[in-house]
C-alpha positions in Angstrom: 0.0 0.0 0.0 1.5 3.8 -0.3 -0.5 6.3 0.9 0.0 9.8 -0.5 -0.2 13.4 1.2 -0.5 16.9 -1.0 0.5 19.4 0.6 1.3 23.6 -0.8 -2.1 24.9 -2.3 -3.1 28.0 -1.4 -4.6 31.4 -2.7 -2.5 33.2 -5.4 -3.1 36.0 -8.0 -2.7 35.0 -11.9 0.8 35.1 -13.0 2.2 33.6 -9.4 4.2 30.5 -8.9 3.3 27.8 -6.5 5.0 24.6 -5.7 2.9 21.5 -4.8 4.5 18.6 -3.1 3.1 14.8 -2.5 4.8 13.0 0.1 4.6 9.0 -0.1 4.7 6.8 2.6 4.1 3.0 2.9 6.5 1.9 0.4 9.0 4.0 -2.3 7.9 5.3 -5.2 11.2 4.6 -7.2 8.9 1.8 -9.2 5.8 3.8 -9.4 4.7 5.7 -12.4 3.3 9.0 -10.2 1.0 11.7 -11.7 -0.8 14.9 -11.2 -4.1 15.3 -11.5 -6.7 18.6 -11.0 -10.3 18.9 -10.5 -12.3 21.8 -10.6 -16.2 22.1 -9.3 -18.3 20.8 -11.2 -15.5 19.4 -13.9 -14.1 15.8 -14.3 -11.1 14.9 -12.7 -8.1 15.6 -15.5 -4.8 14.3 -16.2 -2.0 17.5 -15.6 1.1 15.5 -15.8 3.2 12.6 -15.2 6.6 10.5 -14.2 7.5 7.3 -15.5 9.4 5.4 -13.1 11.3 3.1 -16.0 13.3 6.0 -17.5 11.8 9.0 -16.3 9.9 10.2 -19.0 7.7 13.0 -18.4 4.1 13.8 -20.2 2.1 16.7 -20.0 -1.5 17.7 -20.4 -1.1 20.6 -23.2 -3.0 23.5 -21.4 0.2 23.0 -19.0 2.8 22.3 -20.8 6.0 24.7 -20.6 4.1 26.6 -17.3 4.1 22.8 -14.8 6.9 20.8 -13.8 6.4 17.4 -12.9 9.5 15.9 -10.5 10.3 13.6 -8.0 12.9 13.4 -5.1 13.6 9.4 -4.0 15.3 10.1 -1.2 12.2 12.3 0.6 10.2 9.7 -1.4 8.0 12.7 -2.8 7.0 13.9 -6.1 6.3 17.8 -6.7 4.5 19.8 -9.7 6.2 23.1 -9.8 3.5 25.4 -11.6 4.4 29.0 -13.1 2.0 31.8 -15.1 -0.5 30.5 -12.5 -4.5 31.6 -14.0 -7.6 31.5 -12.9 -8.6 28.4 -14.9 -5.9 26.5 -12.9 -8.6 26.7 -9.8 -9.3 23.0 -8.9 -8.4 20.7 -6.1 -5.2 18.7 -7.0 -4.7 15.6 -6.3 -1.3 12.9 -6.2 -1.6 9.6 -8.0 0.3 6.4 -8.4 0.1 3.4 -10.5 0.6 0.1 -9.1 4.5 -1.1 -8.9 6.2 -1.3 -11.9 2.9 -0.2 -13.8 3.4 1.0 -17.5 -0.1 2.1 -18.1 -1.2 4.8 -19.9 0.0 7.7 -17.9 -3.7 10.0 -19.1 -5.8 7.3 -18.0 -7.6 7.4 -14.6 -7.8 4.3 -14.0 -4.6 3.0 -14.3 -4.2 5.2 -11.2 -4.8 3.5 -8.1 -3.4 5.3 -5.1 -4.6 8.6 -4.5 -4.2 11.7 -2.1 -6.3 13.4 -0.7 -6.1 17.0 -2.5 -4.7 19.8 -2.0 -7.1 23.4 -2.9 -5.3 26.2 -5.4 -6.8 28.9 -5.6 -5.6 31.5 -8.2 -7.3 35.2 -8.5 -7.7 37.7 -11.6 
């Protein structure tokens, strides 16, 4: 089991930069694919980006990509998304995710997912 913790949300105005962190706990994560997901009310739940663990290839959602970094530390065990140009369409809850061990799925899909935090509010004014 790994059990996940968000942690840095908070309210910023547009063009800020705020650094979220997810701390694992339970086992490593150096063989977990890890993502970051957002959801805002009313909206689905939807893939921001991700971190292989065979290779560490990232992928990115395009409405963040070049503004969010996806990386991971393996000796805190913890994954961060770094997120610049914040706007007000980033408002959502954001949540951690891992795959199972050693999982290769396809990092976009939800459902390969199956550890989850349990979200962390970012709030970002105009």
């Amino acid at each position: 089991q790994v059990q996940l913790v968000e942690s840095g949300g908070g309210l910023v105005q547009a063009g800020d930069s705020l650094k979220l962190s997810c701390a694992a706990s339970g086992r490593t994560i150096l063989k977990y694919t890890m993502a970051w997901f957002r959801q805002a009310p009313g909206k689905e739940r939807e893939f921001l980006a991700a971190l292989r663990w065979s290779g560490g290839t990232t992928y990115y959602t395009d409405s963040v990509k070049g503004r969010f970094t996806i990386s991971r530390d393996n000796a805190n065990n913890s994954v961060y998304l770094q997120m610049n140009s914040l706007k007000p369409e980033d408002t959502a809850v954001y949540y951690c995710a891992a795959q199972g061990a050693y999982g290769l799925g396809a990092v976009m899909n939800i459902r390969e997912y199956i550890y989850w935090g349990q979200g962390t509010q970012v709030t970002v004014s105009s």
